[in-house]
KEZARO-855249 format. One record per residue: x, y, z of N, C-alpha, C in turn. Coordinates in steps of 0.001 Angstrom, whole numbers, padded with zeros to 6 digits, always signed. Layout:
XYZXYZXYZ/...
This chain:
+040758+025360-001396+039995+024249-001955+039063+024717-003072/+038374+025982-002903+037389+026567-003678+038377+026584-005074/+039249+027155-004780+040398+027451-006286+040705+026778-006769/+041003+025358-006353+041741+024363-006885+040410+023738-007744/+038640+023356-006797+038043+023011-007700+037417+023820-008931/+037455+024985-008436+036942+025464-009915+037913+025602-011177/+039358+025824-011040+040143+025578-011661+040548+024396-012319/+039623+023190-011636+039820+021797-012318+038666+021349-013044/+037930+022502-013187+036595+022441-013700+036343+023104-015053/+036930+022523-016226+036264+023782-017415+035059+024070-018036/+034093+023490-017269+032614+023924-017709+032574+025273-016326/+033180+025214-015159+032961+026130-014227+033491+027328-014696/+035003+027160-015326+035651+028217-016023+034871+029012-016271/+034478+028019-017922+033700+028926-018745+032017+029653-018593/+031343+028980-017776+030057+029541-017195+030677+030774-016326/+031721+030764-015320+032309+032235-014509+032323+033166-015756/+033419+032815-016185+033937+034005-017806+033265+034772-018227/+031829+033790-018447+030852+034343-019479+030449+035752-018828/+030391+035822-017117+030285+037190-016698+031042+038061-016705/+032519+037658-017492+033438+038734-017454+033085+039799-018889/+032395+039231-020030+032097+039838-020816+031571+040894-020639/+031192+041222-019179+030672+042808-019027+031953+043686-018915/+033394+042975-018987+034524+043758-018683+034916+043910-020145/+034379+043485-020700+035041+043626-022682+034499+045428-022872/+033560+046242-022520+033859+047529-022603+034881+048180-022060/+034635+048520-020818+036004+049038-020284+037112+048676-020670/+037428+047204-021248+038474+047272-021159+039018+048026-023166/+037934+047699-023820+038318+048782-025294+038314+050099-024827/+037709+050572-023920+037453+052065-023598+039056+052452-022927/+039312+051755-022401+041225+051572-021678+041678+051727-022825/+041776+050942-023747+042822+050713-024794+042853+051862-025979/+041217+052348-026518+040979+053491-027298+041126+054810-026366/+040699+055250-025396+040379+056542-024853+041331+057009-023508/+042687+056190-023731+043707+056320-022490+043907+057886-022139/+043595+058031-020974+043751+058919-020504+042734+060540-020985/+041434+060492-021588+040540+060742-022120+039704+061163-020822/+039327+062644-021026+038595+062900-019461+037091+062490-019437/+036625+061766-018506+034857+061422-018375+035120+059773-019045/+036205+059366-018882+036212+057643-019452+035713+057202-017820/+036285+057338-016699+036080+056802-015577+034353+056833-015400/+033504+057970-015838+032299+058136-015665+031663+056936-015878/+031937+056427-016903+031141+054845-017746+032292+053641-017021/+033466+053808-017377+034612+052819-016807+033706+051822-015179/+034399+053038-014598+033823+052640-012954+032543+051552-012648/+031232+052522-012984+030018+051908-012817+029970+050440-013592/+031036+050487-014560+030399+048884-015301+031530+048290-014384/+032641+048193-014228+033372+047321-013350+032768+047078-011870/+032314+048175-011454+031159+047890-010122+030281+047458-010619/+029900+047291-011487+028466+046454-011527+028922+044481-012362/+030281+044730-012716+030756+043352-013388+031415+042935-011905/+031642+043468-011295+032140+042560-009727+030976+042096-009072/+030491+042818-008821+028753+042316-008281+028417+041258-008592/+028370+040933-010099+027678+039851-010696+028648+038695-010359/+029762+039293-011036+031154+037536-011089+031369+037065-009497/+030821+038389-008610+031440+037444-006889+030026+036736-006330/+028785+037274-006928+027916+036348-006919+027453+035312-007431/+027838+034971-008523+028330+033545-009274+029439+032612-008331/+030076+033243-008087+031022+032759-007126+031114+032373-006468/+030394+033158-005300+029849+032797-003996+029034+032291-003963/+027745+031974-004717+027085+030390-004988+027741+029453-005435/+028730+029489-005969+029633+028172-006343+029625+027733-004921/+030768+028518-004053+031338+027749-002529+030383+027567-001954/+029578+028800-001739+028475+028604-000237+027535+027441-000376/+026691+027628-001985+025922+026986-001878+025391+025421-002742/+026664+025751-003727+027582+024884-004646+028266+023398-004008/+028408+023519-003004+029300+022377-002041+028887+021472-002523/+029824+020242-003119+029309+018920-003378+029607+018155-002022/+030615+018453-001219+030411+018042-000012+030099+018351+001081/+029082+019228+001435+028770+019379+002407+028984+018857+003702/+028968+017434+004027+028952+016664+004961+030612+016299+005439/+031347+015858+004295+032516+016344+004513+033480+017454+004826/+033023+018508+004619+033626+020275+005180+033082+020395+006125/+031806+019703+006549+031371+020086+008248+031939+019242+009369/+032352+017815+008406+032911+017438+009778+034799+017978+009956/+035352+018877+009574+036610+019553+009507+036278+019979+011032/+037644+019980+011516+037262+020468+013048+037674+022173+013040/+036691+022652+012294+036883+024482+012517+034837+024585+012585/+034935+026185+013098+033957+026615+013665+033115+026904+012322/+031855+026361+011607+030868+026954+010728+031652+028265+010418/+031346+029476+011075+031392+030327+010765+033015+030891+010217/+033886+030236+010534+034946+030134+010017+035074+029473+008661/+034399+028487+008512+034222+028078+006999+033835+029029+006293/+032401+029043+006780+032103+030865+005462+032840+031711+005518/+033721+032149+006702+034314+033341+006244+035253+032838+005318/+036260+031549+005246+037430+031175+004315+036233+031230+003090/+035255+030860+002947+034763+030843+001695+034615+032284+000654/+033965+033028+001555+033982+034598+001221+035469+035306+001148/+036513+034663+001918+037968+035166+001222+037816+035020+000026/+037730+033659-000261+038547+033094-001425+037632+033442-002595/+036506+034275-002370+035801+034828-003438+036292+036290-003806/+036415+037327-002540+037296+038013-002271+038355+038142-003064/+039123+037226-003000+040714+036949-003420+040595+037001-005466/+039495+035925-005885+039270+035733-007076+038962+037075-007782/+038185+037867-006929+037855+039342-007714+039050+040428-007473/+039535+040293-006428+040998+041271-006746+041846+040747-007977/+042062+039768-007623+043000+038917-008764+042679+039546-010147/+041018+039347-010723+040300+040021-011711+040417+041100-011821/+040240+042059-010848+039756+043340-011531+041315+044470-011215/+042416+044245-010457+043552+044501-009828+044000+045516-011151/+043973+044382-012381+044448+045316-013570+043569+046387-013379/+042278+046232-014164+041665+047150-014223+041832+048308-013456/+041750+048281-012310+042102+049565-011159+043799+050320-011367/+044890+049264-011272+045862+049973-011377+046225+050531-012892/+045630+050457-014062+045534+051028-014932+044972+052508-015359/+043664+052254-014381+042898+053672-014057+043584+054318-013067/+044643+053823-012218+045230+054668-011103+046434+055828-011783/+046972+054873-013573+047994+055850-014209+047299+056965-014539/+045797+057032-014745+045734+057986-014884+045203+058863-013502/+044574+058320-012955+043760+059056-011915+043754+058273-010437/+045002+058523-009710+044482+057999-008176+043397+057667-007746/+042624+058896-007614+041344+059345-006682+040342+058567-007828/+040322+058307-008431+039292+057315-009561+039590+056125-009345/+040960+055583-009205+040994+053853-008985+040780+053539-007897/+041020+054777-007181+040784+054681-005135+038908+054411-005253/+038086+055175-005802+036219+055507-006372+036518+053681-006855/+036636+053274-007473+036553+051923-008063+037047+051080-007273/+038129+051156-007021+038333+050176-005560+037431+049899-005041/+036732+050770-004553+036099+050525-002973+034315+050522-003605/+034173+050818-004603+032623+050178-005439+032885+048680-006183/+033930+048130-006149+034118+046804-006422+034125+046277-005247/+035135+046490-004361+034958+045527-003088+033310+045694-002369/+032901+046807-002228+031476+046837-001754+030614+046491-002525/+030410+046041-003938+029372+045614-004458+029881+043972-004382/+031306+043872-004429+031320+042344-004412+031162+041725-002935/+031199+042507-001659+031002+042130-000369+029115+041791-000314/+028832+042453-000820+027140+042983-000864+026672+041241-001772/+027224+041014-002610+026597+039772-003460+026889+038607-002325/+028240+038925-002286+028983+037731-000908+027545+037638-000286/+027277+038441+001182+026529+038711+001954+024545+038396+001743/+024832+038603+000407+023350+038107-000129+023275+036827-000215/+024579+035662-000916+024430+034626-000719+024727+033811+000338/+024953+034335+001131+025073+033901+002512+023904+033416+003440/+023128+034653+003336+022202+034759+003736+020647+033981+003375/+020869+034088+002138+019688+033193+001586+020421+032036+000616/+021832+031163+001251+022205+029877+000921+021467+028688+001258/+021453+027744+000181+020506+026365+000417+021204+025442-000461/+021656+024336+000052+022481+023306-000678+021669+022606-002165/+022867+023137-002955+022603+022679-004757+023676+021928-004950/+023928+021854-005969+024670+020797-007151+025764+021804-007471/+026692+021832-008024+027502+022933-008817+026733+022768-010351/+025853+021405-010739+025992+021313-012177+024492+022413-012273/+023558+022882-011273+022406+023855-011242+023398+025196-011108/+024920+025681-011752+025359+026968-011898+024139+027585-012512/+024044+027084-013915+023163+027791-015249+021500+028138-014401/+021183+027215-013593+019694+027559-013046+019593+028301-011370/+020791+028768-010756+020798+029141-009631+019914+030415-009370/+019526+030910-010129+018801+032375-010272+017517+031782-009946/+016902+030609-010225+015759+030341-009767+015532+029975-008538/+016536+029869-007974+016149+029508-006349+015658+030072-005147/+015925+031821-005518+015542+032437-004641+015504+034037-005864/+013868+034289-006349+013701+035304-006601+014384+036488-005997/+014035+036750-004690+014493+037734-003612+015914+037895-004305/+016873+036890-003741+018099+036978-004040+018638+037364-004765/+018191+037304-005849+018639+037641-007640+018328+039116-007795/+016996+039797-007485+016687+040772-007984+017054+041803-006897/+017837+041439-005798+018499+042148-004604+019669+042336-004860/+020167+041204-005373+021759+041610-005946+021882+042495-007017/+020999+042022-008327+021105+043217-009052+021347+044550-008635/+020209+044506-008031+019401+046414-007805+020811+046875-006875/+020873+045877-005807+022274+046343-005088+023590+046677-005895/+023734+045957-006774+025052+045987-007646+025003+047270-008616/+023858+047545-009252+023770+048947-010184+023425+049954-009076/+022875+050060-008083+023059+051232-006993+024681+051385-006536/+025788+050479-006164+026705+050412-006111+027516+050884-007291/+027086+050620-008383+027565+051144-009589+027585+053080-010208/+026141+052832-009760+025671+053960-009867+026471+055718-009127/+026701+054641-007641+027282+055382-006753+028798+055821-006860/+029316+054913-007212+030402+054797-008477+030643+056132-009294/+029485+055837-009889+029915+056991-011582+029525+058359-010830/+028773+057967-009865+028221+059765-009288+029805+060449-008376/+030430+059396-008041+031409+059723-006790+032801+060726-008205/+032399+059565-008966+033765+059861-009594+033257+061144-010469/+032178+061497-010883+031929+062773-011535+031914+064409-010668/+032339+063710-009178+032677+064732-008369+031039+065987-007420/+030575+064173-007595+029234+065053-006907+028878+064463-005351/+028809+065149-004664+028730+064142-003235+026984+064186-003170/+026160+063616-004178+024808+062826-004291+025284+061512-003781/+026608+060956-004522+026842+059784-004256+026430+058766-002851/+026815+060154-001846+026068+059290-000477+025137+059030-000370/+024238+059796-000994+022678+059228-001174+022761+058124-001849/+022999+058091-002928+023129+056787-003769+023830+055217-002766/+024803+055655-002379+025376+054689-001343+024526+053879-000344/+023618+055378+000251+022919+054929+001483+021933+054285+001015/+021200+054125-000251+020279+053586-000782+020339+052120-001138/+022033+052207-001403+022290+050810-001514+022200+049758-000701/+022561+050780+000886+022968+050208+002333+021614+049440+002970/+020199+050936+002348+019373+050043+002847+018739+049424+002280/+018891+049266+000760+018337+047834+000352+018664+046672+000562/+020228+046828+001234+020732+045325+001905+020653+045144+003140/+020030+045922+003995+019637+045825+004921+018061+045463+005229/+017266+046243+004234+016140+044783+003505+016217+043775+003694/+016936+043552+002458+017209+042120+002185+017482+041265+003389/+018365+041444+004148+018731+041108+005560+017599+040888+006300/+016524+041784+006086+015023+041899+006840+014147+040421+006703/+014420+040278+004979+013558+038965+004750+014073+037822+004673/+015392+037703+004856+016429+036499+004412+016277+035456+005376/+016315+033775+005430+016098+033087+005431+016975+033081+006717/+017995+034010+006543+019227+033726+007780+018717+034566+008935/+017875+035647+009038+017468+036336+010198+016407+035202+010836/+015640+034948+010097+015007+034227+009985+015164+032642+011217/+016649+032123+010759+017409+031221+011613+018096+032135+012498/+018115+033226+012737+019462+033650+014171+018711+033670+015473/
């Protein structure tokens, strides 16, 4: 359902897109510097840090975006089964996206698209998980103003998404700091978790 409406939506299109423009480096850096050693160094961290952003755009679309609320709750499945189909299908939208990107970096380097893999899915699980947590029913047409709704939220995802990034460019330059970097990430979302609106309700 999430796919079909944003796909029937070209103001949604184009407000998503506009975050793909963080993929317009990497992807000249692909096209000029193929197979060029220390491209993954810069590559990686910006695609972990452009998933971050586009699955949290995203995932305020479904979670907190719902124009029907009242209608998806009365569906006879369990709440928590709704969010999780919602967080697939955000899931699903960023593989779809970034799939090139990775198997391109895999011609050259396995163990680098394997480092990017898994700093895209964890920075885009991490935005998921942030809007989850501190979701509150909007409009889809408040996309452009959603950053104001919850300070916390915004400046948690960031910091989470360039620590994820970060962790990224350290993994792939072959330094195991990276776990530090990782774990730093882990517990700023576990913070976040600390003050969120949803501990809050459990």
């Amino acid at each position: 359902k999430e796919r079909v409406l944003i796909l029937r939506d070209p103001w949604l299109i184009s407000q998503s897109l506009m975050q793909l423009l963080y993929l317009s480096p990497p992807a000249i850096l692909l096209w000029h510097n193929w197979g060029r050693t220390g491209l993954a160094i810069i590559l990686v961290p910006v695609l972990v840090m452009a998933a971050g952003q586009l699955a949290g755009g995203l995932a305020w679309l479904t979670i907190s975006g719902e124009d029907a609320p009242d209608l998806v709750g009365s569906a006879p499945v369990a709440p928590r089964r709704l969010l999780r189909a919602k967080a697939e299908a955000v899931l699903q939208c960023i593989a779809v996206v970034f799939c090139l990107f990775v198997a391109a970096l895999a011609l050259s380097s396995p163990y680098q698209a394997m480092i990017a893999a898994l700093g895209i899915f964890a920075a885009a699980l991490s935005s998921i998980a942030i809007q989850l947590w501190f979701r509150s029913q909007a409009k889809r047409s408040d996309f452009r103003r959603r950053h104001t709704s919850s300070r916390i939220a915004t400046i948690a995802e960031a910091l989470i998404s360039i620590n994820w990034a970060a962790a990224g460019g350290v993994a792939v330059s072959g330094s195991l700091f990276w776990l530090v970097v990782a774990g730093l990430a882990l517990f700023l979302l576990w913070c976040v978790w600390i003050f969120s609106p949803a501990r809050a309700r459990a």
